[in-house]
TIBA-79030 format. One record per residue (C-alpha): residue number from 0; residue in three letters; x negated, y, z negated. Coordinates in pm, 1 decimal, always signed. Layout:
REM TIBA-79030
+-----+-----+----------+----------+----------+
:   n : res :     east :    north :       up :
+-----+-----+----------+----------+----------+
: NUM : ala :        X :        Y :        Z :
...
+-----+-----+----------+----------+----------+
END
This chain:
REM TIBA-79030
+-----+-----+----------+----------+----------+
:   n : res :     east :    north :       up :
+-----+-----+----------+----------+----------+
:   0 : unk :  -1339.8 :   +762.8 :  +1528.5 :
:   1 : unk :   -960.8 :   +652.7 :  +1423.8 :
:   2 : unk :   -683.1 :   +556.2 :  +1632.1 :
:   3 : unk :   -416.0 :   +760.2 :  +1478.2 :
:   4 : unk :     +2.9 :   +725.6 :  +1517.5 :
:   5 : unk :   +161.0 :  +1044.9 :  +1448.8 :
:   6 : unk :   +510.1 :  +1002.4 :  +1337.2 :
:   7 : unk :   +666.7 :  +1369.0 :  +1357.4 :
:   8 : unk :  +1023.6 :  +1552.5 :  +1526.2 :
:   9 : unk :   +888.8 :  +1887.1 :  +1502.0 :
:  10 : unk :   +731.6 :  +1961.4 :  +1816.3 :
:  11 : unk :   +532.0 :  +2241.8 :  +1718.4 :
:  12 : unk :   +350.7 :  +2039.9 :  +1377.4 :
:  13 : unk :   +360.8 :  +1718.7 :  +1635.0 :
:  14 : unk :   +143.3 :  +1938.4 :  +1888.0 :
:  15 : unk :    -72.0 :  +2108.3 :  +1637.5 :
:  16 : unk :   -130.0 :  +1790.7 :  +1446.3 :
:  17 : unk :   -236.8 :  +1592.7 :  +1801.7 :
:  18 : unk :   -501.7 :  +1908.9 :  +1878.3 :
:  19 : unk :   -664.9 :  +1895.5 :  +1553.9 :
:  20 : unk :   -723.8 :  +1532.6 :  +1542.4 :
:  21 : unk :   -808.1 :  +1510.8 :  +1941.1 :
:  22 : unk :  -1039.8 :  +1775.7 :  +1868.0 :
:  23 : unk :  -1195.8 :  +1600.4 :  +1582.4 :
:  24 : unk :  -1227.3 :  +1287.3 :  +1835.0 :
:  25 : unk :   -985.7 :  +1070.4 :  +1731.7 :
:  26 : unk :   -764.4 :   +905.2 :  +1926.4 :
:  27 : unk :   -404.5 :  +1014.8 :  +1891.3 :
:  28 : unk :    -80.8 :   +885.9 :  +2027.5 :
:  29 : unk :   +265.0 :  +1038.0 :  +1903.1 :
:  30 : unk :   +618.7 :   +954.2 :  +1863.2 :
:  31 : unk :   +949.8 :  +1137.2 :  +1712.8 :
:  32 : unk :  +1089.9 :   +946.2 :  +1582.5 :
:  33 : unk :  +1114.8 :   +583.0 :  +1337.3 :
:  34 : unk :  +1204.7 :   +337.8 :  +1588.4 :
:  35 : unk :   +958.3 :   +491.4 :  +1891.3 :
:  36 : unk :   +729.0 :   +430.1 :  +1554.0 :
:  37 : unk :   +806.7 :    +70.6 :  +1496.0 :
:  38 : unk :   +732.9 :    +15.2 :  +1817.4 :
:  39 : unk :   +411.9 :   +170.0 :  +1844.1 :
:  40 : unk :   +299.4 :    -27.8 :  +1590.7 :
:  41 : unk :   +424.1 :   -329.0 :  +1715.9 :
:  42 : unk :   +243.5 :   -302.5 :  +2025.2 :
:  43 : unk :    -55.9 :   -110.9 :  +1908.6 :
:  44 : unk :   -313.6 :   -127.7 :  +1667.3 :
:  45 : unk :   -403.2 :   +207.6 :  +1468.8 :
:  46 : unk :   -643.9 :   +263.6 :  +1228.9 :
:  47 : unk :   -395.7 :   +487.9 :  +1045.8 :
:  48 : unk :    -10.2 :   +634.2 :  +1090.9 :
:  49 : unk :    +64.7 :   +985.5 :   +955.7 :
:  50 : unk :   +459.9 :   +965.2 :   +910.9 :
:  51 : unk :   +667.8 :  +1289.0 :   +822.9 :
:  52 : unk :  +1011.9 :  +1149.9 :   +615.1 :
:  53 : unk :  +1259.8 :  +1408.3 :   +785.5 :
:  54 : unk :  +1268.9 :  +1220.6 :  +1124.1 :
:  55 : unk :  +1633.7 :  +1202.7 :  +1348.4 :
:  56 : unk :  +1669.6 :   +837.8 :  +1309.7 :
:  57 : unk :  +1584.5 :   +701.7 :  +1022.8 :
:  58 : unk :  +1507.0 :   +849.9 :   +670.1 :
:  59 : unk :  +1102.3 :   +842.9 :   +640.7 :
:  60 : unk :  +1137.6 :   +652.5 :   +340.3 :
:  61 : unk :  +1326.8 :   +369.8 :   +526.9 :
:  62 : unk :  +1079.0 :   +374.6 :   +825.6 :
:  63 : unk :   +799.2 :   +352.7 :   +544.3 :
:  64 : unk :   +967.8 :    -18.1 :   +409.3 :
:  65 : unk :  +1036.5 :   -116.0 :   +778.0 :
:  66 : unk :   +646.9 :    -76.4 :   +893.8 :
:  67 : unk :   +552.6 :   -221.1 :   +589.8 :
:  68 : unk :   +767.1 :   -534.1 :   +690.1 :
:  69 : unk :   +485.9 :   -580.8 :  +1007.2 :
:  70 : unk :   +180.8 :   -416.3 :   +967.9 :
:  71 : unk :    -82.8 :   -335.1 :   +630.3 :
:  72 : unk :   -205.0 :    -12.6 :   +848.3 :
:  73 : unk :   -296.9 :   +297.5 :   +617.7 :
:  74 : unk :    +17.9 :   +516.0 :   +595.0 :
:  75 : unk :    -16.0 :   +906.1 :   +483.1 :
:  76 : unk :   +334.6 :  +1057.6 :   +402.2 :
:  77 : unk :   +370.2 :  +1422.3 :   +511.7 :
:  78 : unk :   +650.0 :  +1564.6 :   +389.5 :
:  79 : unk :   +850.8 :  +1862.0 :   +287.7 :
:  80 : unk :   +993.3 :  +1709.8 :    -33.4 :
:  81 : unk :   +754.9 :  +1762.7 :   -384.2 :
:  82 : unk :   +988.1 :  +1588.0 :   -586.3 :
:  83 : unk :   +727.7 :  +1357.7 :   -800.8 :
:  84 : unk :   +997.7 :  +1078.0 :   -871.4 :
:  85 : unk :  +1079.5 :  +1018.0 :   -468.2 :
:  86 : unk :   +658.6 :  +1074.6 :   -423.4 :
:  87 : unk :   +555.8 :   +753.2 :   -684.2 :
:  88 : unk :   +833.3 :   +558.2 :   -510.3 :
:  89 : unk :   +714.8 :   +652.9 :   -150.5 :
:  90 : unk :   +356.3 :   +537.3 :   -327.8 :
:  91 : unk :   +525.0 :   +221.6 :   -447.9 :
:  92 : unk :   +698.9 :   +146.3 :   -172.5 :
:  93 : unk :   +359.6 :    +95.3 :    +29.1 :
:  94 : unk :   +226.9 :   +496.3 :    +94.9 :
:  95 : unk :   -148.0 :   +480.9 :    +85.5 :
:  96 : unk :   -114.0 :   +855.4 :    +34.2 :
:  97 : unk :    +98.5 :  +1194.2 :    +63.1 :
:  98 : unk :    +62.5 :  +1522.7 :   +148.5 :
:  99 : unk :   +312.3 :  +1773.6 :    +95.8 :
: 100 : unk :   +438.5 :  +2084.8 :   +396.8 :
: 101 : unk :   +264.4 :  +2287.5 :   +438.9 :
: 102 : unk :   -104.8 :  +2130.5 :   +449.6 :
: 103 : unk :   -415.4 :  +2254.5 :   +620.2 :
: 104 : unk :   -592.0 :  +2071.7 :   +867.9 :
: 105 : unk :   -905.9 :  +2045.6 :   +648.1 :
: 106 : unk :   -657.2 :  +1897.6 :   +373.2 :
: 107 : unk :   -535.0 :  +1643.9 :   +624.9 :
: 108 : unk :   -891.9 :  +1570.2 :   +758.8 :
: 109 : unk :  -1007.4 :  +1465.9 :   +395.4 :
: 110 : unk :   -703.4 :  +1302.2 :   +307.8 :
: 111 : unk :   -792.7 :  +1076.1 :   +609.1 :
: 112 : unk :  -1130.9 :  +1006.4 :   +570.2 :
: 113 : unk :  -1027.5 :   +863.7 :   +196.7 :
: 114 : unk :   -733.9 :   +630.1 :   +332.0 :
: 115 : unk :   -979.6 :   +516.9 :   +598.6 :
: 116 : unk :  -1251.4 :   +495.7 :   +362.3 :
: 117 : unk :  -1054.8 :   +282.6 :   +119.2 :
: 118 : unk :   -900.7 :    +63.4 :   +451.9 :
: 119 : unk :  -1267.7 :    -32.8 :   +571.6 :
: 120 : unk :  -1413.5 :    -75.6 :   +210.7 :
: 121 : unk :  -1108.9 :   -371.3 :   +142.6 :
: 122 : unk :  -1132.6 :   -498.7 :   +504.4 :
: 123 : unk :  -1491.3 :   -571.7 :   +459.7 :
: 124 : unk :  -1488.8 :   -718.1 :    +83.4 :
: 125 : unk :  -1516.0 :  -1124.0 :   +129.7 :
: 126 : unk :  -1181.1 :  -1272.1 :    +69.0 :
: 127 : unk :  -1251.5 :  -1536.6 :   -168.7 :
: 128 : unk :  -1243.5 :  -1904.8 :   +100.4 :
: 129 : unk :  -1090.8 :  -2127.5 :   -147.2 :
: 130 : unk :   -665.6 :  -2152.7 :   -287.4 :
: 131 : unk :   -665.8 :  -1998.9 :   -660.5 :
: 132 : unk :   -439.1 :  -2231.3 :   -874.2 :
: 133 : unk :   -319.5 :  -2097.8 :  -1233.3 :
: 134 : unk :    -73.7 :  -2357.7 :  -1329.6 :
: 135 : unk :   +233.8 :  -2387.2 :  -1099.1 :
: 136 : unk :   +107.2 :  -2129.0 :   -896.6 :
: 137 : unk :   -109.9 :  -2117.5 :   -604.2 :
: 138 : unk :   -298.7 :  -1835.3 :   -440.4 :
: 139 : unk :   -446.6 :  -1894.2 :    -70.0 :
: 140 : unk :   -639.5 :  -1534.4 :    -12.8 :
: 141 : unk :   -701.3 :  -1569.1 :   +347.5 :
: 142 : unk :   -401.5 :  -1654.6 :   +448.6 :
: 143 : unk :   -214.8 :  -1436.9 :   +211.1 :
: 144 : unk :    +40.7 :  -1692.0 :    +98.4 :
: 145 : unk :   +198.2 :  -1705.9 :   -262.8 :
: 146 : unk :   +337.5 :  -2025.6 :   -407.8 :
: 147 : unk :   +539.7 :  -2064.1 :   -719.1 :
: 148 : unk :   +616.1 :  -2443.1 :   -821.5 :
: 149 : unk :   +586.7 :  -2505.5 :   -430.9 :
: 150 : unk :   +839.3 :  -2239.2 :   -328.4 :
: 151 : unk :   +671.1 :  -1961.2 :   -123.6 :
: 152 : unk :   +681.7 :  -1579.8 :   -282.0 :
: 153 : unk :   +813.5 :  -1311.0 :   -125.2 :
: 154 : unk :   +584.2 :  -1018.6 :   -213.9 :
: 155 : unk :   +447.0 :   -748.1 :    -53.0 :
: 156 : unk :   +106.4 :   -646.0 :    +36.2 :
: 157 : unk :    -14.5 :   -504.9 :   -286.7 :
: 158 : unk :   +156.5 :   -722.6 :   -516.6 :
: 159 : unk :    +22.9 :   -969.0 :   -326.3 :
: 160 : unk :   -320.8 :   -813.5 :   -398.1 :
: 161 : unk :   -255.4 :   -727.3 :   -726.1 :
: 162 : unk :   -135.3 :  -1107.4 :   -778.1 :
: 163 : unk :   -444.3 :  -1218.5 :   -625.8 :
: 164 : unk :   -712.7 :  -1045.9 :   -757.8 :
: 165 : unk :   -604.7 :  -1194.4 :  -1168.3 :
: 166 : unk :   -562.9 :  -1479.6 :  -1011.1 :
: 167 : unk :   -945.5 :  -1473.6 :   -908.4 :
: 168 : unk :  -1026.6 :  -1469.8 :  -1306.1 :
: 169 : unk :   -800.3 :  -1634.0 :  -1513.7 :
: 170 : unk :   -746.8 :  -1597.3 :  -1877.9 :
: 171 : unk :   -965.6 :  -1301.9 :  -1851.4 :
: 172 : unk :   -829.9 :   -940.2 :  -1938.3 :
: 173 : unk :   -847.0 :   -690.6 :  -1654.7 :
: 174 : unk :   -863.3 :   -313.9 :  -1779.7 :
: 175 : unk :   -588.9 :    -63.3 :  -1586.0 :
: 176 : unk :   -886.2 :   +109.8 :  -1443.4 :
: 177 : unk :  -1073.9 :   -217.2 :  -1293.1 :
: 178 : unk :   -701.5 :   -265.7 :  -1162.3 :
: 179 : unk :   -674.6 :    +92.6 :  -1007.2 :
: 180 : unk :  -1051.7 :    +79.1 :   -864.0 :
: 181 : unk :  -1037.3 :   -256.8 :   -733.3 :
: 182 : unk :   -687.2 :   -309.2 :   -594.6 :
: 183 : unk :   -579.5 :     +4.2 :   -535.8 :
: 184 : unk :   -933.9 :   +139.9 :   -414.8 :
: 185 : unk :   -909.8 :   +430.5 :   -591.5 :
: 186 : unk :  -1089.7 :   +561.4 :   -865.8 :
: 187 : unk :   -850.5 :   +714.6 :  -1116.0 :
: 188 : unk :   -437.3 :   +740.4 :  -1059.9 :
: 189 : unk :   -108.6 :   +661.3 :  -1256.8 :
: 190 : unk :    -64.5 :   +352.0 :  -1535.8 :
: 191 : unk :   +286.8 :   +390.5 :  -1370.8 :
: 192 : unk :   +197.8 :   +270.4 :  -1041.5 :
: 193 : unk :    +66.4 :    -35.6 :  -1209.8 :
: 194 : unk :   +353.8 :    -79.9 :  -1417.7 :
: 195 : unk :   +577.7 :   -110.2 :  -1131.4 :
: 196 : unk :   +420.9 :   -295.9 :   -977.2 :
: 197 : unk :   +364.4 :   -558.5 :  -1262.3 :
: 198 : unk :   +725.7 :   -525.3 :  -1337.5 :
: 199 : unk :   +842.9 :   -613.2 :   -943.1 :
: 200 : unk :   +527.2 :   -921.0 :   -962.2 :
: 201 : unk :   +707.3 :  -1024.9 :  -1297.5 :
: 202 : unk :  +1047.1 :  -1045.8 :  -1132.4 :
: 203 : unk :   +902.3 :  -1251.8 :   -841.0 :
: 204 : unk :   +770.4 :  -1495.3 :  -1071.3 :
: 205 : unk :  +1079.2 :  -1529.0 :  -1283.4 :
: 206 : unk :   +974.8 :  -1375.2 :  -1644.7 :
: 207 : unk :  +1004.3 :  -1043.7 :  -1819.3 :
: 208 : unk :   +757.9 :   -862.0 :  -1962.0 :
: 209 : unk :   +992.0 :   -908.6 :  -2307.0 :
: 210 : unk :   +890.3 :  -1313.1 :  -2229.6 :
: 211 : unk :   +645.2 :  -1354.3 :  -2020.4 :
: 212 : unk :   +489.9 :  -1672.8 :  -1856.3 :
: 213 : unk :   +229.0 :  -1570.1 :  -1620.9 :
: 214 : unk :   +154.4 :  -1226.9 :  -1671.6 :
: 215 : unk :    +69.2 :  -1078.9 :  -1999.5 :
: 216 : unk :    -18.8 :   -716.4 :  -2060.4 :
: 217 : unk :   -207.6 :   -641.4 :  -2375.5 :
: 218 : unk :   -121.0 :   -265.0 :  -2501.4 :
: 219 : unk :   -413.0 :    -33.3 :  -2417.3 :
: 220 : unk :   -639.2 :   -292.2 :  -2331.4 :
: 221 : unk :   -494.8 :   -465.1 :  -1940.1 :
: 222 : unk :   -348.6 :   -732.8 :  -1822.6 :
: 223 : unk :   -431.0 :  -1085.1 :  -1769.9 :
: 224 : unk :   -268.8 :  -1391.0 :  -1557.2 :
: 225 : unk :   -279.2 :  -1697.2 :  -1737.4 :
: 226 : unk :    -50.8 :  -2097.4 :  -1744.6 :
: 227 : unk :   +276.3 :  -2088.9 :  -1916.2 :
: 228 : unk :   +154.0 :  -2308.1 :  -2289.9 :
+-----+-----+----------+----------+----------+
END
């Protein structure tokens, strides 16, 4: 089944948590806290990390920014917290998903098969083989590199995949939902998410969406990357 890293200080959820997914044949290892985490990771590969945000060490949310700084590895946030703000910014910050204390077992067991789902799905779509090339910038899919007028971008996994996937059809308009289904790998969600998102890419590249160069949304209709005229 999955190799799973459970990231959680309370022993009795950590316990509970490892017997329900043994039992269900995965393989689990555990740690308490964010930097027993980091390492894991490091020096492990999972299929999946399930990572509560109220851990001794380190806020969740930090830990969350840190792992995404090394590994692409499905994340679930479990948490306490229902605040929707701090959620969508867990969920922008790299969270493939969330549930919120207290959660059933069956609710966790679903949750996982959809993050694991979605992880396979992406990891088996062909990368395109060739560098994309809209004007000054330059899109190598395979080995995930981002150049601007020959200066490397610093972006993170989805906007690099976000970045990458307009840059596979130029000119053309991509519709929020293609966006959501294709990049996100899910099949309905939040115009905000994308928004974000499109606002942090726009940054990167040095525009606004008052005066853009690159990125152009079109109001009710998507977005599509294009050469500055």
């Amino acid at each position: 089944m999955a190799r799973v890293l459970v990231v959680e200080d309370d022993q009795f959820v950590r316990s509970a948590l490892i017997r329900h997914l043994t039992d269900a044949s995965h393989t689990v290892r555990s740690v308490g806290t964010a930097l027993e985490a980091l390492r894991e990771v490091a020096q492990v590969g999972f299929d999946v990390v399930i990572l509560d945000l109220g851990l001794p060490d380190l806020d969740g949310a930090e830990a969350l920014k840190m792992l995404r700084g090394i590994t692409d590895v499905p994340v679930i946030i479990a948490t306490a917290r229902d605040d929707e703000a701090e959620i969508v910014r867990l969920l922008n910050d790299g969270a493939d998903d969330y549930l919120t204390k207290p959660f059933s077992v069956e609710h966790l067991s679903a949750r996982m098969a959809a993050v694991l789902r979605r992880s396979r799905a992406a990891g088996t779509a062909a990368a395109p083989s060739r560098e994309l090339r809209v004007g000054g910038l330059s899109v190598d899919p395979l080995r995930r590199r981002a150049e601007l007028d020959g200066v490397q971008l610093d972006l993170t996994r989805r906007e690099f995949d976000l970045l990458a996937f307009l840059a596979g059809r130029p000119g053309e308009v991509v519709a929020r939902r293609e966006l959501l289904a294709e990049v996100w790998q899910q099949s309905y969600g939040d115009d905000q998410t994308i928004d974000v998102h499109l606002s942090w890419l726009r940054r990167k590249l040095g525009e606004t969406a008052a005066s853009p160069r690159y990125l152009h949304t079109l109001r009710g209709v998507g977005v599509k990357l294009e050469p500055p005229r």
